[in-house]
C-alpha positions in Angstrom: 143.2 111.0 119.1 139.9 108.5 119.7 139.4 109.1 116.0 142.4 108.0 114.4 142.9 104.9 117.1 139.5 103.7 116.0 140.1 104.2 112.2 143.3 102.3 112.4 141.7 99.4 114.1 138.9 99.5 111.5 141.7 99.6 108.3 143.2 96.4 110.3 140.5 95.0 111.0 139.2 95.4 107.3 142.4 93.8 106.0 142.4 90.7 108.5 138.9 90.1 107.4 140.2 90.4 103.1 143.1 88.2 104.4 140.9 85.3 106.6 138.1 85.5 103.7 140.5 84.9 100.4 138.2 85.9 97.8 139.1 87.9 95.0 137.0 90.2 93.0 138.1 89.9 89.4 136.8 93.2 86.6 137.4 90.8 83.3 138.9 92.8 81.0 140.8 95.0 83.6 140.2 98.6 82.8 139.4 98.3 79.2 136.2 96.0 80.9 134.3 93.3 78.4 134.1 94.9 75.4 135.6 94.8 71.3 137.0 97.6 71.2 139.3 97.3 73.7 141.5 94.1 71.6 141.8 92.5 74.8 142.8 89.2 74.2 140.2 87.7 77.1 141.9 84.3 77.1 145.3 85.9 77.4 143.5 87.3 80.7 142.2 84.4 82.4 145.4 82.3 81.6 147.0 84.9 84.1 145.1 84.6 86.9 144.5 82.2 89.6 140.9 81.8 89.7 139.1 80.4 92.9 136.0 79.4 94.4 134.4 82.2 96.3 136.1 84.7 94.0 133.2 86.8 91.6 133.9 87.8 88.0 133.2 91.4 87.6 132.1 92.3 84.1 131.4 95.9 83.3 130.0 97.2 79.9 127.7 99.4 77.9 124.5 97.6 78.0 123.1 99.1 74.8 126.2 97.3 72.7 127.1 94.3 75.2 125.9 91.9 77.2 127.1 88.7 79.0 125.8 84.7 78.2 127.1 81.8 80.1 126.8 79.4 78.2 128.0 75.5 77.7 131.3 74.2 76.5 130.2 73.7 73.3 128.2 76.6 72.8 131.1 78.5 73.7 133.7 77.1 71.2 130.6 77.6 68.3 129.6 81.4 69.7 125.6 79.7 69.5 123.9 81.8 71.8 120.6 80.2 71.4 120.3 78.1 75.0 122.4 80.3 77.7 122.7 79.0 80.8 122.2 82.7 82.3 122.3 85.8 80.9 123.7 89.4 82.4 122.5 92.7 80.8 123.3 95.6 83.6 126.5 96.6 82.6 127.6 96.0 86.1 127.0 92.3 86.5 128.6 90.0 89.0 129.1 86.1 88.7 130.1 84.2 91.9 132.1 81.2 91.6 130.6 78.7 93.5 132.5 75.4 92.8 135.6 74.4 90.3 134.5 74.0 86.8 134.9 75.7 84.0 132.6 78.4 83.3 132.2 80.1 79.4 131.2 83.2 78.7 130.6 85.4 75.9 128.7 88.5 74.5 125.4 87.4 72.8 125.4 90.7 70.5 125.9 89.4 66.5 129.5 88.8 65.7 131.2 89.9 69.0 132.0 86.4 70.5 133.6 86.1 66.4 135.5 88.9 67.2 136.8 88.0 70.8 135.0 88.7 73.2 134.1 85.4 75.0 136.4 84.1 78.2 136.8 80.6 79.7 137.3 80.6 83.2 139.2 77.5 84.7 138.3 77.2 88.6 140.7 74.3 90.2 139.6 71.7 92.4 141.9 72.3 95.8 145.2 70.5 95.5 146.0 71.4 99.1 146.3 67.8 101.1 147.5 67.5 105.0 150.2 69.2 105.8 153.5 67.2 105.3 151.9 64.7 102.1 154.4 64.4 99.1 152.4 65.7 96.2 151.0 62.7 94.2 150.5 60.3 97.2 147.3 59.0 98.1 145.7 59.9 101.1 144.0 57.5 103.1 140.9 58.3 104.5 139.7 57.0 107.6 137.0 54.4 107.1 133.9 54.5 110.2 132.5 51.6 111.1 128.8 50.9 109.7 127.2 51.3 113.2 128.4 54.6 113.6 127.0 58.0 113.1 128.5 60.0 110.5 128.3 63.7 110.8 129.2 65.2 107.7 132.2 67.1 107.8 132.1 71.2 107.1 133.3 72.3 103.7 136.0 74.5 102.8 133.8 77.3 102.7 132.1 76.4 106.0 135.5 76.5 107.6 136.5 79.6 106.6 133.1 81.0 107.8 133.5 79.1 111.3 136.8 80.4 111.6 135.4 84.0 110.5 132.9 83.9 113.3 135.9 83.2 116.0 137.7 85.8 115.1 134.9 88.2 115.2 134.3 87.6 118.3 137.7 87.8 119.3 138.1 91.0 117.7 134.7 92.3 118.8 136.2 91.5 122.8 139.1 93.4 121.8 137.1 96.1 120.7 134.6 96.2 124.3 138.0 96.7 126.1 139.3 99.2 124.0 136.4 101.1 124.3 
């Protein structure tokens, strides 16, 4: 009975924690991964998803016919894989998106980005303003005087984390008193 009361707190405790953090991990390709020979239409793929920062890109392949370049706009629409920015050769590499951008990638091996296999991934800038703004009206900003301190204010991701460590605690003072 002590078992399966602590495993379902654990499963809900494991989903509030996916729910409060937001990030998605992404395998590009799906189940056919980052290859040729699966004719996936990698484009087709990222137009379908919502990419976001904090998410990761997932890419899985054979490293003896496949690897993974990002590289530069330009680079990317002329499959030149002289200068990468970074280059993954695992099989089982991760990228984490940091900020919003666009971020190219494509397989370095000859004649594969040709074929396909390259993927631009779009990350939006948050749209989200205060709660109650009509979309496309400027928010104002409040201005501080020039004698006062400015703290700088958290960013999204450091609000999510702050938030995080609340309700860890919470949930670790639910836990004590279950225990």
């Amino acid at each position: 009975m002590g078992w399966a009361k602590n495993e379902g707190f654990v499963l809900i405790f494991m989903a509030f924690l996916g729910f409060t953090m937001g990030a998605t991990v992404y395998q590009v390709g799906e189940s056919a991964g980052w290859s040729v020979a699966g004719n996936v239409d990698y484009g087709k793929w990222a137009s379908s998803k919502t990419f976001q920062v904090n998410d990761t890109l997932l890419f899985k392949f054979d490293p003896q016919y496949h690897n993974v370049l990002q590289v530069s706009r330009s680079d990317f629409h002329s499959c030149d894989a002289t200068a990468p920015i970074a280059t993954y050769s695992t099989g089982n590499d991760s990228f984490f998106i940091r900020s919003p951008g666009h971020y190219f990638f494509f397989c370095g091996f000859l004649g594969h980005c040709q074929a396909g296999q390259k993927v631009d991934i779009r990350v939006p800038k948050s749209v989200n303003g205060p709660v109650g703004s009509p979309i496309g009206s400027p928010i104002q900003t409040p201005q501080a005087s020039p004698d006062e301190a400015m703290e700088p204010s958290p960013s999204n991701g450091e609000s999510i984390v702050r938030w995080n460590k609340i309700w860890l605690l919470l949930l670790a003072s639910l836990m004590w008193d279950l225990f």
